[in-house]
Each structure stands twice: as structure tokens, then as C-alpha cells.
C-alpha positions in Angstrom: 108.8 221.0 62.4 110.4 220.8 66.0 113.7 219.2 64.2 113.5 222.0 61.6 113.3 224.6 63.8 116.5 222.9 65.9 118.7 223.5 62.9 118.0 226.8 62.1 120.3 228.6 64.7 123.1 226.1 62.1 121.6 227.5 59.3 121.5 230.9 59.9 125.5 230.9 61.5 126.4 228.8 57.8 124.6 231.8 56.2 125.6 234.5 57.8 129.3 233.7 58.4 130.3 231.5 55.0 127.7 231.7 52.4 127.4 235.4 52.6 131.0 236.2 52.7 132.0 233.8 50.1 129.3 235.2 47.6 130.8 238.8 48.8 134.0 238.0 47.6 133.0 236.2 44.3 130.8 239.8 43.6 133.9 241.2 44.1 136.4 238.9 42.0 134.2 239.8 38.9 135.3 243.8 39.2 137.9 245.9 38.8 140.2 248.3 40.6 139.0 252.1 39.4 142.0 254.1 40.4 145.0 254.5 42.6 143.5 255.2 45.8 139.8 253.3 45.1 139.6 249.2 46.3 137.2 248.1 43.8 134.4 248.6 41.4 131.2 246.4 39.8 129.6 248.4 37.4 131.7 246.5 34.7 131.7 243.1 35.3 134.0 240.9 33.9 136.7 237.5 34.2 139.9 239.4 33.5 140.8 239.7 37.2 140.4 236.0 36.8 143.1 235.8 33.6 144.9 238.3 35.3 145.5 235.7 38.2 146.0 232.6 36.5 149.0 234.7 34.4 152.5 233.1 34.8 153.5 235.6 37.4 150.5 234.1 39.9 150.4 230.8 38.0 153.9 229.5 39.4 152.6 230.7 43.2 149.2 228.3 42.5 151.8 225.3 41.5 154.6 226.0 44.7 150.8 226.1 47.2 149.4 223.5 45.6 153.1 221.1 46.5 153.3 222.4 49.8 149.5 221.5 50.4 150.1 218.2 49.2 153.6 216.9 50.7 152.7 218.6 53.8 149.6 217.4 54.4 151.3 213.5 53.5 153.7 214.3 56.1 151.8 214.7 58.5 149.8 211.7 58.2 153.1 209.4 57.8 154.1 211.3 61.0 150.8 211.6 62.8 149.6 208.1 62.1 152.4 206.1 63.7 152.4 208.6 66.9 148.5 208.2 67.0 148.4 204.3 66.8 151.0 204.4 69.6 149.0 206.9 71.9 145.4 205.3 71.4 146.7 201.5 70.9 150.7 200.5 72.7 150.6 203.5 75.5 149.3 202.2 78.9 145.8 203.9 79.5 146.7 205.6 82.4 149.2 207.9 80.5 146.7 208.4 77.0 146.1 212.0 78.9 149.4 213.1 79.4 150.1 211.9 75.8 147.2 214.0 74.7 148.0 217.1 76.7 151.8 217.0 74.8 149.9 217.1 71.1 147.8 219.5 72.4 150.8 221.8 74.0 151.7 223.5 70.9 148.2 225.2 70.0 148.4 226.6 74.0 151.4 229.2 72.3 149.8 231.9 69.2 150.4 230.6 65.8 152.6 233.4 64.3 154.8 232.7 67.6 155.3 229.8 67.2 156.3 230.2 63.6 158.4 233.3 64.5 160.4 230.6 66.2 161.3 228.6 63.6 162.6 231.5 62.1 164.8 232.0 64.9 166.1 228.2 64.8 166.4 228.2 60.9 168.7 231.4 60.8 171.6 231.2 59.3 173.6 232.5 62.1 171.3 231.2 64.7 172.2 228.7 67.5 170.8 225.4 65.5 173.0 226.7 62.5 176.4 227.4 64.7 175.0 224.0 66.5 175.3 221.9 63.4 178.5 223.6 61.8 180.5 222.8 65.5 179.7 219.2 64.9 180.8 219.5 61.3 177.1 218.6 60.2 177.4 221.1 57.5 180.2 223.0 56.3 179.0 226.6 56.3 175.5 228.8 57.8 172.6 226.9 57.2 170.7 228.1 54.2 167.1 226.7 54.5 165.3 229.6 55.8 163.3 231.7 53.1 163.0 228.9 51.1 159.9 226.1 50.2 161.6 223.5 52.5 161.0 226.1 55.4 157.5 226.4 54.5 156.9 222.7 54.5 158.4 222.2 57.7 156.6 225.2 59.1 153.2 223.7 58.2 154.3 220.1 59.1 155.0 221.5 63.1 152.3 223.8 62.9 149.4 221.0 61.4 150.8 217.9 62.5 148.3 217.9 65.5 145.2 218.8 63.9 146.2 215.1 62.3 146.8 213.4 65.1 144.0 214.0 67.2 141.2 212.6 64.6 143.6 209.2 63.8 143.6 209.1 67.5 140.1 209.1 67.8 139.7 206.9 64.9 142.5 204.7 66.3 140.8 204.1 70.2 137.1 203.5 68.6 138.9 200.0 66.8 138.1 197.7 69.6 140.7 195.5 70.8 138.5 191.6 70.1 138.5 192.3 67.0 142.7 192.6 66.6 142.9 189.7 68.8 140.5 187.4 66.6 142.7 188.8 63.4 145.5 187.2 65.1 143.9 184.4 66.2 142.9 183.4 62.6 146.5 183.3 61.9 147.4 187.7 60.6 150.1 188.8 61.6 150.8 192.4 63.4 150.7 194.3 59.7 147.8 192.2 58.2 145.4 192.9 61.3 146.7 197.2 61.0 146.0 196.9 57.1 142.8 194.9 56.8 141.4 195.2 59.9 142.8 198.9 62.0 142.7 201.1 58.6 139.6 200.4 57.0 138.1 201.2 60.2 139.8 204.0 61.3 139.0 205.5 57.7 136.7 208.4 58.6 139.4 209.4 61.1 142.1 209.2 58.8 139.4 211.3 56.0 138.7 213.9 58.7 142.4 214.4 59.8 143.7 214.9 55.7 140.8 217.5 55.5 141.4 219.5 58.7 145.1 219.9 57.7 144.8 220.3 53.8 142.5 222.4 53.6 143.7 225.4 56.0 147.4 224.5 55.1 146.4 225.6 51.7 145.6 229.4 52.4 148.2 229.6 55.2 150.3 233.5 54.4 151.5 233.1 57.8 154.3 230.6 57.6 154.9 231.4 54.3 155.5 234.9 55.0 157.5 234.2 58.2 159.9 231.5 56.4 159.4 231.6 53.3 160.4 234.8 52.0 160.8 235.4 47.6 161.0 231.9 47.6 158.4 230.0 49.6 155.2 232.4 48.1 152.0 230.8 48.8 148.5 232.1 47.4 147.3 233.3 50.5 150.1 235.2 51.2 149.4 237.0 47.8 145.7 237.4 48.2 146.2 238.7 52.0 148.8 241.5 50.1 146.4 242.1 47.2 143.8 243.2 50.1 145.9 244.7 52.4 149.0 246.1 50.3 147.7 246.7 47.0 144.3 247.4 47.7 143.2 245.7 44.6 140.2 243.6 46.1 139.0 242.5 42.5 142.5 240.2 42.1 142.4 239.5 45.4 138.9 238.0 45.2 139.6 236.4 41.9 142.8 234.2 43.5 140.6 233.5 46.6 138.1 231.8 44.4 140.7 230.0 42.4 142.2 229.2 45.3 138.6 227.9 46.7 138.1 225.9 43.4 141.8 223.9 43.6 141.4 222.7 47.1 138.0 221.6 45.9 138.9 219.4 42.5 141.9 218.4 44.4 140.0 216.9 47.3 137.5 215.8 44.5 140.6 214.1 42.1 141.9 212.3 45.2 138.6 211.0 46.5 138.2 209.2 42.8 141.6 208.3 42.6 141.3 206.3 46.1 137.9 205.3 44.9 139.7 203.5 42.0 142.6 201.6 43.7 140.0 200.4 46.2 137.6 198.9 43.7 139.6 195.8 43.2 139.6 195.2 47.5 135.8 195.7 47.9 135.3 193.6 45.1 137.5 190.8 46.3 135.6 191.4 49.6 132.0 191.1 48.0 133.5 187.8 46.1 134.1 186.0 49.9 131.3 187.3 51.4 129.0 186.0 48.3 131.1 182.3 48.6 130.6 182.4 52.1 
């Protein structure tokens, strides 16, 4: 009872702050918008707001998030992983802090500064921009801001350390004997980091793909600062459906199909990772059961 009554303060924040809110806004997604100047109404409940999103003027916006979501969030673990290995594995110990403190540097600055920046460097008649054209990089202004490649490295810069943090984690907890006897059996440096490193740094490398996927999906901030026409991401819609439009009922509808993608998605690459590693834990089950 003791434990029971230990959890309930969890419980009751869960409740209060995301079951509550998200069954709000799928009350919502199943209204309408009454008139001009009224948000929304329930007393004819229906899935058109839910058509209405999923029409090819929203549809192409799902598609755009759903790339951004992905090759960003496989960018930053190419890019993280490496930098994390070094930190928690080839850096000396005495300087793992200061290595830590640099991840950690960008999150000290606000978000939408930080991505207001970006737009600064990425204008086409900013100081990168005139930079590049003086050293005959590129022939004219470069043209990469309001555009998806903005957006992707936005979210990349912005993300990358919610990546590297859990890998480095993941990364320190492998303890060094256990390399060293890989070796010693003969694996080289990329054997040992593949068969050894990775499959037990795996709940660090599954934490840091969720912390970045899943709020790099209903990011509006870096797509509204870089992105402009053609970088549109779903939450920048659904913040503009609440805020602009005033048509909560639409706005509720794309949250919840926004809600539902991240979750099949996650749901499609956790069986499609359980499939390519059948074949290894079989092997593995074959040499322990010889053994």
C-alpha cells in the first residue's frame, strides 16, 4: 500500500498534465468551428475535421514533417554517436566535464534565439553568404534559407544534444574489461564497437532517438523561423489553426494525427529493427546452446 501510495503524486501529475489535456483536445478534434468569431463547438460530433486535415493541402505538410523527423533525427545520431563515444570512451577523464559543459552550452541560450540566429547566418545577404561568395564557394547569395534544408539543419543544431547526452551515458556505463577481453580474443577496434559497445549501449542509443524524434516532430519554431512557404511543418499549422484561425476543431484533429504518426512510426521502426536483428540473436542463442 506504502508503494501505492509513493506513486500517486506520478499519477496524479500524468493525469492532470497529459491524460487530461490530450483527451481535451481529442473532445475537441471531433467538433466544428460555428462561425467567424466562435473557436469551436461539440454538439455535432463528427470526423470531417479529421478528412478535412488529411486533404492534399495538409497531407503534403504531414509527408515534408514526417522527412524532416526522420533524416533529422538520423543525423543526429551519425553526428552525436561518434562525438559521444569520443567524450565518454578516447577523452582523458579529467576533461569528460568540460566536454560535457560544451554539449550543454547551447540549451544555456532560449530556443527561438538560437534559431533566430541561424536565420541571421543563412541570409542571403548575410556575412556567411558574402563569406562564401568572396572565396568563390558559390557564385551568387546563398539561397538555403526558407527552405526544408534550413529546417533540417535548424533541428539538427537545435536536437543534436538531447542525442548526445543519453549515448554518452550509454557509452561510459560499457566497462572498459570487457573491450579489452574483445581484443584480447583477437576483434579488432570495429568488431569490439559493433558486437560488444552497441548492443550495450542500446537503451542509450533507444532513449536518445526518442528524446529527439519525438519533439522534433511538432517543432513550429524552426520551421517558422527558417522555413518559411517552403519548410511547413504540422506544428507550425496546428499552432496557426489555434492561434490565427481560431479553428480549434482542425487544429485538434492535426494534433491527433500528428500524435498517431509519431506513434506507428516509432511502432514500424521498433518491428523493423526487431526483424534485421532476428537473424543476430538467433546466431547468438546457436553458440550459446553449442557452448
Amino acid at each position: 500500500m506504502r508503494k501505492v501510495a509513493l506513486a500517486l503524486p506520478a499519477w496524479a501529475w500524468l493525469v492532470v498534465f497529459f491524460v487530461v489535456p490530450i483527451g481535451v483536445v481529442v473532445w475537441y478534434s471531433f467538433g466544428y468551428k460555428p462561425s467567424i468569431f466562435a473557436t469551436n463547438a461539440n454538439d455535432k460530433l463528427s470526423f470531417d475535421r479529421y478528412i478535412e486535415a488529411l486533404s492534399p493541402t495538409f497531407f503534403a505538410t504531414f509527408q515534408n514533417t514526417l522527412w524532416v523527423g526522420i533524416a533529422g533525427t538520423v543525423l543526429c545520431l551519425l553526428i552525436g554517436a561518434p562525438v559521444a563515444y569520443w567524450i565518454a570512451i578516447k577523452c582523458a577523464p579529467s576533461r569528460r566535464s568540460l566536454m560535457l559543459v560544451l554539449v550543454m552550452v547551447p540549451f544555456w541560450t532560449n530556443f527561438l534565439v538560437r534559431t533566430i540566429g541561424w536565420q541571421i547566418i543563412l541570409a542571403p545577404e548575410g556575412w556567411f553568404s558574402h563569406a562564401l561568395q568572396a572565396i568563390g564557394v558559390i557564385p551568387g547569395p546563398l539561397n538555403l534559407l526558407n527552405s526544408r534544408g534550413a529546417v533540417l539543419l535548424g533541428v539538427v543544431y537545435n536536437y543534436l544534444p538531447l542525442m548526445i547526452l543519453p549515448l554518452f551515458v550509454a557509452f561510459d556505463r560499457v566497462s572498459g574489461p570487457l573491450r579489452e577481453a574483445s581484443k584480447d580474443l583477437g576483434a579488432n577496434s570495429w568488431t569490439t564497437f559493433l558486437r560488444i559497445t552497441v548492443p550495450l549501449a542500446q537503451p542509450g542509443i533507444i532513449a536518445g532517438v526518442l528524446l529527439v524524434y519525438i519533439p522534433l516532430m511538432g517543432d513550429y519554431i524552426t520551421a517558422t523561423v527558417l522555413g518559411g512557404a517552403k519548410g511547413n511543418m504540422v506544428g507550425q499549422i496546428v499552432a496557426s489553426q489555434f492561434q490565427t484561425a481560431q479553428n480549434w476543431a482542425l487544429g485538434s484533429a492535426m494534433a491527433v494525427l500528428l500524435i498517431l504518426i509519431i506513434g506507428l512510426s516509432i511502432a514500424v521502426a521498433a518491428g523493423l529493427i526487431w526483424l534485421i536483428s532476428l537473424p543476430i540473436r538467433r546466431r547468438n542463442s546457436l553458440v550459446l546452446g553449442e557452448a
